[in-house]
Each structure stands twice: as structure tokens, then as C-alpha cells.
C-alpha positions in Angstrom: 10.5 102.9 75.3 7.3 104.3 74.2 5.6 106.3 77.1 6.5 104.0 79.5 6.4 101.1 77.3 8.9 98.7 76.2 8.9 95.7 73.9 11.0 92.7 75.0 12.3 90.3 72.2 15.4 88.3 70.9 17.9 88.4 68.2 18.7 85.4 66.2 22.6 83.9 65.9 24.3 81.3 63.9 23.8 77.6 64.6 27.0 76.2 66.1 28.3 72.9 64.7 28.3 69.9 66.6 31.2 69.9 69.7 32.0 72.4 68.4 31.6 76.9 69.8 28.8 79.1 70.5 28.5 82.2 68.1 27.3 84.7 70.1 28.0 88.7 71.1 30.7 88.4 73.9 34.2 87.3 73.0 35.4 83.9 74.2 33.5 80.6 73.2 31.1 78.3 74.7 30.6 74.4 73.4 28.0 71.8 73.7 29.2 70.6 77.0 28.9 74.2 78.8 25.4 74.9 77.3 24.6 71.3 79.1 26.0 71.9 82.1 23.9 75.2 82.5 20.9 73.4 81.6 21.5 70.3 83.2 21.0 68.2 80.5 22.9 65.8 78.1 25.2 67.3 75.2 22.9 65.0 72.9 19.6 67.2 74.0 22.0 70.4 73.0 22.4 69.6 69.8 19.0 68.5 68.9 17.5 72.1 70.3 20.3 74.1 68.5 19.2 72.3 65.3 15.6 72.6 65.7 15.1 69.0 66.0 11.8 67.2 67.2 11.2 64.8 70.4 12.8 67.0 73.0 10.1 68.3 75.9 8.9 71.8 75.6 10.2 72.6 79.4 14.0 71.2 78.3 13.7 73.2 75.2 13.6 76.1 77.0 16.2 75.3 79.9 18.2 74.9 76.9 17.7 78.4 75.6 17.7 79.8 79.1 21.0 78.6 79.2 22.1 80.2 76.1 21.2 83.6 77.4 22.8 82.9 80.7 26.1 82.2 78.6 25.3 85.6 76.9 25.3 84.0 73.4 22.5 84.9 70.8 20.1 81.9 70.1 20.0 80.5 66.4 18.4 82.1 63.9 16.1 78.4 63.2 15.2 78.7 66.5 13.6 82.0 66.3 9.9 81.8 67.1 6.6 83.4 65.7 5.0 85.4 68.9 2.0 83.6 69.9 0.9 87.9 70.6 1.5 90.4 72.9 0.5 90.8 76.8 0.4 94.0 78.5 2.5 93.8 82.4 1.5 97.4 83.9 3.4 98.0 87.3 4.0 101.4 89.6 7.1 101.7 89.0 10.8 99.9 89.1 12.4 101.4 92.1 10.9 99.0 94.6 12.6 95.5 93.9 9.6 93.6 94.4 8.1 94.8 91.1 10.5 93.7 88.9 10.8 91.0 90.9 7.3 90.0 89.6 7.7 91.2 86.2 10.5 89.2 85.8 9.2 85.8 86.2 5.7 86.7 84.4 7.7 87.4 81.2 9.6 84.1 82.0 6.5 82.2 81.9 5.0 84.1 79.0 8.0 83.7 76.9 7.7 80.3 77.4 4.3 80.0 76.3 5.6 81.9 73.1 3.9 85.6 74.4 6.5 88.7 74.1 5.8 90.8 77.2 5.4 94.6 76.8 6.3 96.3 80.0 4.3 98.9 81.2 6.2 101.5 84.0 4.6 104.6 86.0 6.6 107.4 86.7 5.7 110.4 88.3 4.7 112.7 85.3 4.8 110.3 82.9 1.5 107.9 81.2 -0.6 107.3 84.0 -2.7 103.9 84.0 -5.8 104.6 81.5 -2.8 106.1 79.2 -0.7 103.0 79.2 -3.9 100.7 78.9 -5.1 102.9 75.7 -1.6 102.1 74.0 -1.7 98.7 74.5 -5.1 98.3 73.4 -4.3 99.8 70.5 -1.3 97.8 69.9 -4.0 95.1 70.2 -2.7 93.5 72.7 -4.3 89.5 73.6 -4.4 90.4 77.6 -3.5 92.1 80.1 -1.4 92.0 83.9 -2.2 94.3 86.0 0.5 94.1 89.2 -0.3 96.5 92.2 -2.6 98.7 89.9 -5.3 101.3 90.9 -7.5 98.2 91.7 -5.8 98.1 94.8 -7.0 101.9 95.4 -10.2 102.1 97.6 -10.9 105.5 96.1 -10.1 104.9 92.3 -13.4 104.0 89.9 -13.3 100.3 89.1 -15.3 101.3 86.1 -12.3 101.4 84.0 -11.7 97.7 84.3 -15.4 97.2 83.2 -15.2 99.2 80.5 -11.8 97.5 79.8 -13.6 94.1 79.6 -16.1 95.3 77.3 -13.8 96.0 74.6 -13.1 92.3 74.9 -9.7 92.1 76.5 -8.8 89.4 78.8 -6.7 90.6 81.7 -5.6 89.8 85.6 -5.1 91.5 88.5 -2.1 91.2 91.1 -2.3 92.1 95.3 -5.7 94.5 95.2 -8.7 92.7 95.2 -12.3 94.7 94.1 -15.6 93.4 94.3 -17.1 95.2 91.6 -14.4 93.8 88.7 -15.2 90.7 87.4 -11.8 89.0 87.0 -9.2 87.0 88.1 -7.5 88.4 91.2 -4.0 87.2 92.6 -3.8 87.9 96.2 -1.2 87.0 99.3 -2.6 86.6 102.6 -1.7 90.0 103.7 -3.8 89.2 107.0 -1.9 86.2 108.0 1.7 88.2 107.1 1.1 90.4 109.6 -0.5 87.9 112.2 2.6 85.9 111.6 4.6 88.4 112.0 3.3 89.4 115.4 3.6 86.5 116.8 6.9 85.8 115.9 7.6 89.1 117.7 5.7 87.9 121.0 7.0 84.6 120.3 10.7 86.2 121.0 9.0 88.1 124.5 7.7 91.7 122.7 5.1 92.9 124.8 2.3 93.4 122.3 1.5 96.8 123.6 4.9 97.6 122.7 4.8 96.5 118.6 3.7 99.0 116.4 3.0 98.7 112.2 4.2 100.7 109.8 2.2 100.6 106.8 1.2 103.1 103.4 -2.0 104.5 102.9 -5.1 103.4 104.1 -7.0 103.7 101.0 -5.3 100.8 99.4 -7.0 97.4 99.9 -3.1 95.6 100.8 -2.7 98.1 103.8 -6.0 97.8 105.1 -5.9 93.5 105.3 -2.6 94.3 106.8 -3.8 96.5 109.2 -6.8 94.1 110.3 -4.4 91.4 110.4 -2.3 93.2 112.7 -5.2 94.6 114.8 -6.7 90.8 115.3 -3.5 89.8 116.6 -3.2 92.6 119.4 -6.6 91.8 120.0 -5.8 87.9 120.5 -3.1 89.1 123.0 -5.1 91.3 125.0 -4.6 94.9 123.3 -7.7 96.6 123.3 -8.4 98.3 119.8 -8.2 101.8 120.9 -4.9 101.4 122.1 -3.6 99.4 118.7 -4.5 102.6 116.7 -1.5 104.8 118.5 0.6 101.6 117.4 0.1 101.6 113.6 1.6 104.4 111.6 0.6 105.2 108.1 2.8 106.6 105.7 4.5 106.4 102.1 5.8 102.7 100.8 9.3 103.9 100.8 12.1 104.3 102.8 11.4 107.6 103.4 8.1 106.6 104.8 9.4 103.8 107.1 11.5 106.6 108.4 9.2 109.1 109.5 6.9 105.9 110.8 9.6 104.8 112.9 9.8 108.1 114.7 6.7 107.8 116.5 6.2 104.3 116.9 9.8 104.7 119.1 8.6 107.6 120.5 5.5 105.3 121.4 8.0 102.8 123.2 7.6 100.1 120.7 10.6 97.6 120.4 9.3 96.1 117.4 7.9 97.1 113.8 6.4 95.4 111.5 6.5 97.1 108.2 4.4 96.3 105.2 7.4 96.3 102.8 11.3 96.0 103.1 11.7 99.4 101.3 9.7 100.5 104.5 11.3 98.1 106.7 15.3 99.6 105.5 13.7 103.1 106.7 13.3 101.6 110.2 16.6 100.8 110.5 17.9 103.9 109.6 15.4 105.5 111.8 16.7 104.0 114.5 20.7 103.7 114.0 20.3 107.8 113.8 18.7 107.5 117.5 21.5 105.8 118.7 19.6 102.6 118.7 20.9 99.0 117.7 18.9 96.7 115.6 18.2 94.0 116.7 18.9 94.3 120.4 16.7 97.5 120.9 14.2 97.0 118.0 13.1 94.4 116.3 12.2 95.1 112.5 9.9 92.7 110.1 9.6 93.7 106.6 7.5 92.1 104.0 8.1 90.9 100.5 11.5 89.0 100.6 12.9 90.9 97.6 16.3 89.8 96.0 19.0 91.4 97.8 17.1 91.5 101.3 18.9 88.4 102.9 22.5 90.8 102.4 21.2 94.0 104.2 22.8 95.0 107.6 21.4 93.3 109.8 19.9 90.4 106.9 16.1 91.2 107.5 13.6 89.4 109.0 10.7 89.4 106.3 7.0 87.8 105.6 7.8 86.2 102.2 5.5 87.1 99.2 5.0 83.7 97.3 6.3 85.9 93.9 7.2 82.5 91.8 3.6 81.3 92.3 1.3 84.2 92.1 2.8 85.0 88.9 2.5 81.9 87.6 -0.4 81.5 88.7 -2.0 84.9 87.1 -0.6 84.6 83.7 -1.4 81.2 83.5 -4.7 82.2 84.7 -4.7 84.9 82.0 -3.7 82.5 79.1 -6.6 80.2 79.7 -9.2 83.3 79.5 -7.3 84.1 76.2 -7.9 80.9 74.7 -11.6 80.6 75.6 -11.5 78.7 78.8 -12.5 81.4 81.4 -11.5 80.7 85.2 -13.2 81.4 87.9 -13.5 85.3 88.8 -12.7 85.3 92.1 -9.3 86.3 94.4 -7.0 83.1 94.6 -4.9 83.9 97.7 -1.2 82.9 98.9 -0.3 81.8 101.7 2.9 84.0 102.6 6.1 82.4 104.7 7.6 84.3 107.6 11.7 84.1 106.6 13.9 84.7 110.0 17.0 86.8 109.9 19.3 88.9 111.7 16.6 92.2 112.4 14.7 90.5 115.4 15.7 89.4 118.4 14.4 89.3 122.3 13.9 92.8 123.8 16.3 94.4 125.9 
């Protein structure tokens, strides 16, 4: 870890002989037929990846070494391959699931186009943004991700990605779309989450008047679609806009912030929230348990991102579902075909998100 930087890659093992154990770094062994069963593919397949043999498909090859690392055995040492370069992934921070939820399928896909991934990580204190591109422009990297970055920041000079793009490097940008960069943007439709999630509110008998948002600041491009999203679908029901400002709270994208939002939106008689995060959403709750209130039955809580874990919360929460899996698919391979001299379209490509129904909503009381 090198100012917030860190380098992933994979250590080589011993080719295992046919039928026969796995070398690897965990005690115990694991044979042909395990590896296949993980994979779901024939013991036949095994043996020819393990021995570096041609005619298997690139996608089996590397179900086959996905299951080696799911075993927790070391790969072979003929299988170790020459990066095709390095990629910059630059992120806020860790502490909010649905970032590593993101990194960790774009290194997936970059590893399997033969990329290692170098994971960039604010922390308060530590590199900021310009920092962490400098290092990895010096590292000389092939391209860039940039995932929730100060291109989501109304007040932040989009300069720097100019400038960034002038020195020749290909990069991407995830949930923050600018005007004034000229790149690939990655978007979910934050307008429809919280549309849907409104009217699955009124759909259960909210009164409209009585749902309030809870949302972090408004300078970031994410909050405000969210917010416009929300106010179109108060409007649609009725709610004149002067009363929908008492109803949206914003705050910090924590749980600490979904806290203190939830205090006045209850104080403002609302018996539903819809947040524009879980992390947010989890404040809520607590928010409200510590009034004495029960959630579901005297507030209904929507959250928004769907990160792992989220289905197992108490209540399981009701969430808008960021399409994760295909937005970072879709920017890296994006990315890769700028790399290789085939720019795409600069534009925002935009997700439709998918409202996931829990345990945190229910009719009001």
C-alpha cells in the first residue's frame, strides 16, 4: 500500500498430476474432480487448463482458475500470465460496501482481460484525488476508473480530467456525470430509483405528503437527480413543490447522516423514507427504534444500492438496486476499447435500477 495504493497479483504453484492433489497454501488436498465441480466443468477441461493446454475457451479458462482460488490453492506456475498493463480503480473510500462492491467485479473483469488492477482508496488525510492520479500516471498506467470521483462534485473543476486526457490517458467515469469531460460516463437512473421508490411507498397507502428523502449533499450530481426524481413524483401525486422541500433532508452519506435526517423527517410526520444509500437507510432505523418506533409498522424505510449483506439486516431492507455487475462491466469494457484505439461514444450510458422488496416497508399505521 503506497499512499493509498495497492497492486493486486498472484503467486504461482506446482502443477498437480493428473487425478491426482492440488498444491496449494492451506493444508488438506483438493483433486481434479473438486476443481470441476467448482467450475462446473468436466475433469477432462481441468487437466487441460492446469497444463496449459490449447482448445479450451477463454471464459472456462478462467472459471477454472476462479475455482482454484475459491479452493484457496495457488495457480501453477505455467499458468502465470504476462499483465497485458496496469489500470488505475480510484474510489472514496472502503467503508461503504457498495464501493468494494464495484471494485470487486471491475478487477474481475480486468483480470480476465489480463489487466492487474491498482486500487486507489481516499481516506481522510491521506492522497487526495489529483495525488493518487499523479502516482498512477507515473506508474504509467494504460487507463483509468474513476468510481464516485470528484466528477460527481458540482463544485469541483472538471479541468483536471481535461488536462488528464491530454497527457493521453484513457479513462472512465462511474455515477457523476459532467458536461464539460469528454468521456465515457456510467450512470444508474438515479431519477427513476427514487420515482420507483415513491410509488412503491404510495403503492402500499403512504400519503405522499407524508414521505420524506434523505439524501447527502446537494452539490453532488447523484443527489440532485435523486432529489428531482423524488420531487417529480410528489408532484405527479399532487404535492406542490414548496411543500416537498420540508420533506427532503440533506445530510452526510452515512449512517450518521441518515440519523440526524430521520429526526426531522419524523418530526415532519412522514411514515416513510427513502434514503439515497443503505448506509443512510441503517441510520433510519436506528433513528427510529431510539423513538420508540417500529420499522416497518410505523415507518417505512427504502435504501438504495443493494449492497451484499443488506438482504440480512433487521428488518432485511427494502432497497432500489444498483445494476453493480453491469455498470462495471460495462465501464471497463468501455475503457479497454478506448485503450486499444477503438474510442466509444463519449456520452453517459445509464442503468436502469430494480426496486428489491423486503422486510423495512409496509402499509402505514
Amino acid at each position: 500500500m503506497v499512499g493509498g495504493m495497492t497492486e493486486a497479483s498472484t503467486v504461482p504453484a506446482p502443477v498437480p498430476p493428473q487425478g491426482g492433489p492440488v498444491a496449494g497454501t492451506v493444508p488438506g488436498t483438493a483433486r481434479l474432480a473438486d476443481i470441476a465441480a467448482q467450475a462446473s466443468v468436466s475433469e477432462a477441461t481441468v487437466s487441460r487448463v492446469l497444463n496449459g493446454k490449447a482448445g479450451v475457451a477463454a471464459g472456462t479458462r478462467q472459471k477454472v482458475l476462479a475455482a482454484l482460488d475459491v479452493l484457496g490453492y495457488e495457480r501453477p506456475v505455467r499458468l502465470r500470465q504476462r499483465s497485458a498493463g496496469l489500470i488505475g480503480l480510484v474510489i472514496p473510500e472502503l467503508t461503504n460496501p457498495i464501493f468494494p462492491a464495484f471494485a470487486q467485479v471491475i478487477e474481475q473483469v480486468l483480470a480476465g482481460h489480463g489487466y492487474t488492477p491498482v486500487l486507489c482508496t481516499q481516506m481522510p488525510g491521506g492522497a487526495t484525488e489529483d495525488e493518487l492520479v499523479e502516482q498512477l500516471v507515473e506508474r504509467g498506467v494504460n487507463g483509468i476508473v474513476f468510481l464516485s470521483g470528484l466528477h460527481a462534485d458540482t463544485t469541483a473543476d472538471p479541468g483536471r480530467y481535461v488536462r488528464l486526457a491530454g497527457r493521453g490517458v484513457p479513462f472512465v467515469l462511474i455515477n457523476g456525470f459532467n458536461e464539460h469531460v469528454s468521456a465515457p460516463f456510467v450512470s444508474p437512473d438515479d431519477r427513476a430509483a427514487a420515482r420507483m421508490a415513491v410509488r412503491h411507498l404510495t403503492d402500499l397507502g403512504h400519503d405522499p405528503r407524508h414521505i420524506g428523502l434523505a439524501v447527502g449533499p446537494v452539490r453532488y450530481v447523484p443527489v440532485r437527480r435523486k432529489a428531482e426524481g423524488f420531487t417529480e413524483a410528489l408532484a405527479e401525486r399532487g404535492v406542490p413543490e414548496r411543500e416537498v422541500r420540508r420533506l427532503v433532508q440533506h445530510t452526510l452519506f452515512t449512517l450518521e447522516g441518515g440519523h440526524a435526517a430521520a429526526g426531522a423527517l419524523i418530526d415532519a410526520g412522514c411514515t416513510g423514507v427513502v434514503c439515497g444509500s443503505d448506509m443512510m437507510a441503517l441510520g433510519v432505523v436506528r433513528a427510529a427504534r431510539q423513538r420508540g418506533l417500529d420499522v416497518p409498522r410505523d415507518l417505512s424505510v427504502v435504501g438504495f444500492d443493494d449492497s451484499e449483506l443488506i438482504a440480512f439486516t433487521d428488518p432485511p431492507l427494502t432497497t432500489v438496486r444498483q445494476p453493480v455487475k453491469a455498470m462495471a462491466s460495462a465501464a471497463v469494457n468501455a475503457l479497454l476499447e478506448e485503450i486499444g484505439g477503438n474510442p466509444v461514444q463519449h456520452a453517459e450510458f445509464v442503468f436502469q435500477p430494480e426496486l428489491v422488496v423486503r422486510g423495512s416497508t409496509a402499509p402505514p399505521s
